[in-house]
N, C-alpha and C positions, 0 to 999 in steps of 0.2 A: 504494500500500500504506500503511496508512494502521498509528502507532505504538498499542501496546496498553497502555491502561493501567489499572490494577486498586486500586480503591479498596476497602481493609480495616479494617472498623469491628468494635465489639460487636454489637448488637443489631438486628433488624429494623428495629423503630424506630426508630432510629436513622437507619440506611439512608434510611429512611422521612423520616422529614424531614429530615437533612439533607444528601443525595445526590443524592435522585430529581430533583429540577429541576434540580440542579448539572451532573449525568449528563448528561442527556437534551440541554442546551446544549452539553455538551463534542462530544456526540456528531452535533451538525448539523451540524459542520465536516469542513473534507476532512483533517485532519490526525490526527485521537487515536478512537480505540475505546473509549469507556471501559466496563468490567464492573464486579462489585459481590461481593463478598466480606460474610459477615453471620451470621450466629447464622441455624438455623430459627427461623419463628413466622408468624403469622398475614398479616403482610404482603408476606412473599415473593413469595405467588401473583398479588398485586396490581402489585407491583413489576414480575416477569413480561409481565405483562397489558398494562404500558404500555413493553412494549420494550426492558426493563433485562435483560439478562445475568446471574442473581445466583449465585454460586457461595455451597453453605455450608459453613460454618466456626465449630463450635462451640467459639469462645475460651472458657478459664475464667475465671470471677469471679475467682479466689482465685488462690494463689499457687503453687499444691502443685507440686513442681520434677518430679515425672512428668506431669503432664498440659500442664505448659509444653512439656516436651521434646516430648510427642508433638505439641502444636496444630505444634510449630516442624516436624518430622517433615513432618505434613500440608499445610502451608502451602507447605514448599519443594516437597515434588512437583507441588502446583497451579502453582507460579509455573513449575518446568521445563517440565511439560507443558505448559501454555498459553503458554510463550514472549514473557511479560510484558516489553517494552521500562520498565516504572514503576510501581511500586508506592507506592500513598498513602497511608498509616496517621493511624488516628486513634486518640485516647481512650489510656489506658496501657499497658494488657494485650497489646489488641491491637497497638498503636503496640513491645513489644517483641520479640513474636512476628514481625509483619511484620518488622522491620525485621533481626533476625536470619536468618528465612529468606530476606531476599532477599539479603543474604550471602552464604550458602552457595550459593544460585543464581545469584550473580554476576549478579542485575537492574541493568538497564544505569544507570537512575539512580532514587533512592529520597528518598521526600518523608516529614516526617514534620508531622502539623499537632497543634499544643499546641489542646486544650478548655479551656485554664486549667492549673494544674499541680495535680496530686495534694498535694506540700507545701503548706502556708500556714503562716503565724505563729501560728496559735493551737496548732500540733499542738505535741506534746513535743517537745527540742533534737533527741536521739538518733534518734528517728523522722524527724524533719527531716532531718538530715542523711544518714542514711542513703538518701530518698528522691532528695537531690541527687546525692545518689554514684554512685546506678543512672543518674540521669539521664545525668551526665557523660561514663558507658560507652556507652549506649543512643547518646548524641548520635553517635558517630562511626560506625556503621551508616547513617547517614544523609546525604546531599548537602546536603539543604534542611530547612530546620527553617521551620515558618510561624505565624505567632501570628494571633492574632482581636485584638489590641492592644497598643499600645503601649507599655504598664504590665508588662504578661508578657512580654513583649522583653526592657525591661529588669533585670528580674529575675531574668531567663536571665542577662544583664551580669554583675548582682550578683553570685552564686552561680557565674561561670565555668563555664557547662554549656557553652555553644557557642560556638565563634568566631563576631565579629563576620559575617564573610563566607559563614558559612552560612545570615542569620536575613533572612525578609522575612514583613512585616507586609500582611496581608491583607485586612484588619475582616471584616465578617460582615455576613450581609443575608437579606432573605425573597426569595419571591414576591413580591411587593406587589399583585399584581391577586390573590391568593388573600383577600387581606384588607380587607373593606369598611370605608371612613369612614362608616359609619350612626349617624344621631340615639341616643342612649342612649333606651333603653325607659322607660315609667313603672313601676319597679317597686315596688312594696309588700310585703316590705323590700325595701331595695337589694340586689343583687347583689354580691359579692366572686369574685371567681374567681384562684387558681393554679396554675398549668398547671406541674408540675414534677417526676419522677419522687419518689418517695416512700424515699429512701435519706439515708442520714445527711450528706452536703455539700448537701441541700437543705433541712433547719436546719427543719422544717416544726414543729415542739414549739414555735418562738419562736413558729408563725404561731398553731397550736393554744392557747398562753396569751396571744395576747392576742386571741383570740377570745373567752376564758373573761372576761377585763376587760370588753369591750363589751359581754357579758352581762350582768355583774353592772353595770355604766354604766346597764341598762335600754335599751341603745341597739338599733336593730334592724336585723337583718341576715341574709341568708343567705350562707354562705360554700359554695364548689364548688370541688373540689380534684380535680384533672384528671392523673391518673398512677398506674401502677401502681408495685409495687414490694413487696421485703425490708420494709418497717417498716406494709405495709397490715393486719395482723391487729391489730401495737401501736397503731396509731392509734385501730384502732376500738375496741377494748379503751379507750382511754383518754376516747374521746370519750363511752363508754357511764358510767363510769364518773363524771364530772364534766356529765352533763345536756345533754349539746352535740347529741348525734345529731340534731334535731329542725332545727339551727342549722347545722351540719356537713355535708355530702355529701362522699365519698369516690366517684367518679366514676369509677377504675380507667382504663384507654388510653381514647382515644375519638378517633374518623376526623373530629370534628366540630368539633372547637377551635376557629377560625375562626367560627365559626356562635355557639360555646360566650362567645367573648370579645365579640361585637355584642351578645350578649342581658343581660350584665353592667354594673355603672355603673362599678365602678373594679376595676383589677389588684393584685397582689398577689404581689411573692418576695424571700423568706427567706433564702437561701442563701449558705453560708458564704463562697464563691469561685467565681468564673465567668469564665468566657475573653469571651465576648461575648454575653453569653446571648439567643437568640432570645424568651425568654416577654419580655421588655422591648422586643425592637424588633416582634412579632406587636401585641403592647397597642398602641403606638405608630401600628403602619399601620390598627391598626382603631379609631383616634382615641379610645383611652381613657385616661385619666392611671394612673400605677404607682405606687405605694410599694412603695421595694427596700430592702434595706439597703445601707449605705454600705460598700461593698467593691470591691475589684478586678475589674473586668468588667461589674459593674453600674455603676458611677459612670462608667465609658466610653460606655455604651449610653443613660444618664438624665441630662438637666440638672436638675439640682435645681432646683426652683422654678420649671421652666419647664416640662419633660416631665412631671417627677413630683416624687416627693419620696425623698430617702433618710433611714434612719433607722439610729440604732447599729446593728450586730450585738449578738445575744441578747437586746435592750432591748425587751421585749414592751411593757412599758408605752408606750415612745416611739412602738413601732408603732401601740399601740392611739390612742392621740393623732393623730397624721397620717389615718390612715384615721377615726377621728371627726371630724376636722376638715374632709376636705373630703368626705367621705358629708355631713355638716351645711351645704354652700357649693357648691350645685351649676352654682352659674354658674360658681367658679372652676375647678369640677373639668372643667366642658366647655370651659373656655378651654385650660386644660393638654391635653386630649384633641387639638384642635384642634393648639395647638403639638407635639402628639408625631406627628403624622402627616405634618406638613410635614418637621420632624425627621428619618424616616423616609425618606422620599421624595429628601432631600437627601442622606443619608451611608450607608443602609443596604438598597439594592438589590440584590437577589444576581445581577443578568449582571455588573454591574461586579466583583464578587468574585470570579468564573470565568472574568474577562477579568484578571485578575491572578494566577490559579492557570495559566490557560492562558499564559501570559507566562514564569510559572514552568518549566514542561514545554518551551517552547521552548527556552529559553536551559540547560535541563539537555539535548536532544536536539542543541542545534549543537556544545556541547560535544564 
């Protein structure tokens, strides 16, 4: 008989990438069943199709305290009914929902995994603190608390969310045979591409002005921006407005990513805060150099100067700099391409990531 356990994210998507191989490994073994908990949407039936379990579960965005109470409502009767030996929450929402109803359901041991934390230093004191505060309570619903880095470990430290003995570091990894090391295309412009959902912690307005920079530079470029999202009507709105459309693609989800980052010369993300971000280690195994900004989660995933390059947060112009500098040096930029797949290959594997979540799940089950 084999233990059940039930991973709880936001979105399909999500699911979608970052589950479905994770799943599907947990689930070769003679030990764990894992299901999949998820928003409706377009990927479900896919998810499906290759064998996943997915129960749905429309978390809300927002905060509104009836429609929390009810996901919590819903959530607990799934976990009774299907008699959940583990529940694995992710992202915040869902990460307070699960971790509440599995409470009340008495789930025999519950995981929670940090994507990065919703706080960071830029936000207001009082917002700040208030978000550690949730954190604090949240933290003791849960057995295990798991981080994608070392950095958000200890920041948890800092800020006394968890005890020491709750917290193991995990890293974060792809597929790697999903992503080819192929020669960079000739392209005429070059390609840019950032694969990142289109919401305000993925900062894309710094990416948007210094695109307007390499514009007015005369510099030539087409940029592809790979993700749906809340801010896709103000982008376009914005981009129509200041000349870029011609320059700009807004590209919405796409099954093709993979496919999307081999046909591009260099990568590209913006984002305010990141747990271990996959668009840095996908760029990476499909041997392309990155310009990130220099933040928590990215500077874990990118050796400056070797992988990629990092630049200030909000410093459009620095960006615009880094990516003129090496779109203009294409030897070096296929040298870093080259080092970010070896890179890859070395720290950012995802069986070894599942062989540490699944280590996790043991040592909560002998308990």
């Amino acid at each position: 008989m084999k233990y059940r356990v039930l991973d709880f994210i936001n979105t399909d998507e999500c699911a979608r990438e970052l589950l479905s191989y994770r799943v599907a490994q947990v689930n070769e073994g003679d030990t764990y069943a894992n299901d999949i908990c998820c928003a409706d949407g377009r990927y479900v039936a896919s998810l499906r199709e290759r064998g996943r379990t997915v129960h749905i579960m429309n978390t809300p965005r927002s905060l509104s305290p009836f429609r929390l109470i009810g996901a919590i409502v819903a959530t607990f009767r799934l976990l009774r009914r299907e008699r959940y030996d583990i529940i694995h929450t992710h992202t915040s929402v869902p990460g307070m929902v699960g971790r509440v109803a599995a409470c009340l359901a008495r789930t025999r041991f519950v995981v929670h995994q940090f994507h990065g934390f919703h706080h960071h230093d830029g936000m207001p004191t009082l917002k700040r603190r208030l978000f550690v505060s949730v954190e604090r309570v949240l933290v003791w619903f849960a057995d295990k608390v798991l981080f994608q880095n070392e950095k958000d470990r200890d920041e948890c430290l800092r800020h006394r969310i968890a005890p020491r003995r709750k917290m193991v570091v995990i890293g974060n990894g792809v597929q790697l045979t999903r992503f080819r090391s192929l020669p960079e295309p000739d392209n005429d412009p070059p390609v840019l591409i950032c694969v990142a959902r289109l919401e305000p912690v993925k900062n894309h307005m710094m990416l948007l002005e210094a695109a307007r920079i390499l514009k007015d530079r005369g510099v030539p470029f087409v940029l592809n921006i790979v993700g749906g999202g809340e801010l896709m009507p103000e982008y376009r709105e914005w981009l129509r407005a200041h000349g870029l459309e011609p320059d700009v693609h807004l590209l919405g989800y796409r099954d093709d990513v993979a496919e999307l980052i081999t046909q591009a010369n260099l990568c590209v993300l913006v984002s305010i805060k990141e747990g271990l971000p996959r668009a840095i280690i996908e760029a990476g195994a499909s041997a392309r150099a990155m310009v990130a900004t220099d933040v928590i989660g990215n500077r874990d995933a990118l050796v400056n100067g070797e992988t990629g390059l990092l630049v200030p947060l909000d410093d459009s112009a620095a960006l615009a700099d880094a990516v003129q500098e090496l779109l203009e040096d294409s030897d070096r930029r296929k040298a870093i391409g080259r080092q970010a797949r070896a890179h890859a290959e070395q720290h950012f594997d995802e069986r070894v990531v599942t062989e540490r979540i699944i280590e996790v799940y043991d040592r909560g089950m002998d308990r």
